[in-house]
N, C-alpha and C positions, 0 to 999 in steps of 0.2 A: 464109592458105588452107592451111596444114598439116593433116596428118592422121594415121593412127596405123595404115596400112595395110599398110604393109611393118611394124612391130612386130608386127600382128597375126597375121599370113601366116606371117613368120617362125614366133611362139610355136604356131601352128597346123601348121607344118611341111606348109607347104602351097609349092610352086613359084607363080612367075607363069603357068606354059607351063599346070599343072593349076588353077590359077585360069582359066586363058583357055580352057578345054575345060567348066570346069561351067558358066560363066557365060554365054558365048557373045561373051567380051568381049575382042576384039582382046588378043594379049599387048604392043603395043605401048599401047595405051592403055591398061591396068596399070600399065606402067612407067611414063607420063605421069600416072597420077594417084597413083601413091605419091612421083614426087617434086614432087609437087604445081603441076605442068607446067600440067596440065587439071584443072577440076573434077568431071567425070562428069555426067552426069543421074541425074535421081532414080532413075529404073529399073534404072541401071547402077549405082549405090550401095546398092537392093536386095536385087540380083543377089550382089552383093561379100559383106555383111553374112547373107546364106542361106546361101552356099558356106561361109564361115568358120565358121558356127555362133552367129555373136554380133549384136548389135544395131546398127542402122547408127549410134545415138551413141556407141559403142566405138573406129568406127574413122574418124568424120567428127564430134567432140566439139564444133568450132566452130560448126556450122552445124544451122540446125534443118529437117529432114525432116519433111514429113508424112504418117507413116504408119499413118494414119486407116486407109486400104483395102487395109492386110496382114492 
């Protein structure tokens, strides 16, 4: 269940605290899904993937999303 979320975040030079203000997503459960504590929902994987700029298989590679209705 790995992911590539704090790489991301980091190369994006983005905080968990300013992740947790665009997103609307608890900065505790940031830190639960970068070290892959929790998996997120779809919405919340989204959310993550908007804020960053990049695509949600950049930073969730294992798993497949359906982002039919972005």
């Amino acid at each position: 269940m790995s992911n590539r979320l704090r790489e991301v975040r980091v190369l994006k030079r983005v905080s968990q605290y300013v992740l947790a203000l665009q997103t609307t997503i608890p900065q505790c459960k940031i830190s639960l899904i970068e070290n892959s504590l929790v998996k997120g929902n779809e919405g919340e994987k989204r959310k993550i993937a908007k804020a960053l700029g990049v695509k949600i298989e950049e930073i969730f590679p294992t798993e497949v999303v359906d982002d039919s209705s972005l």
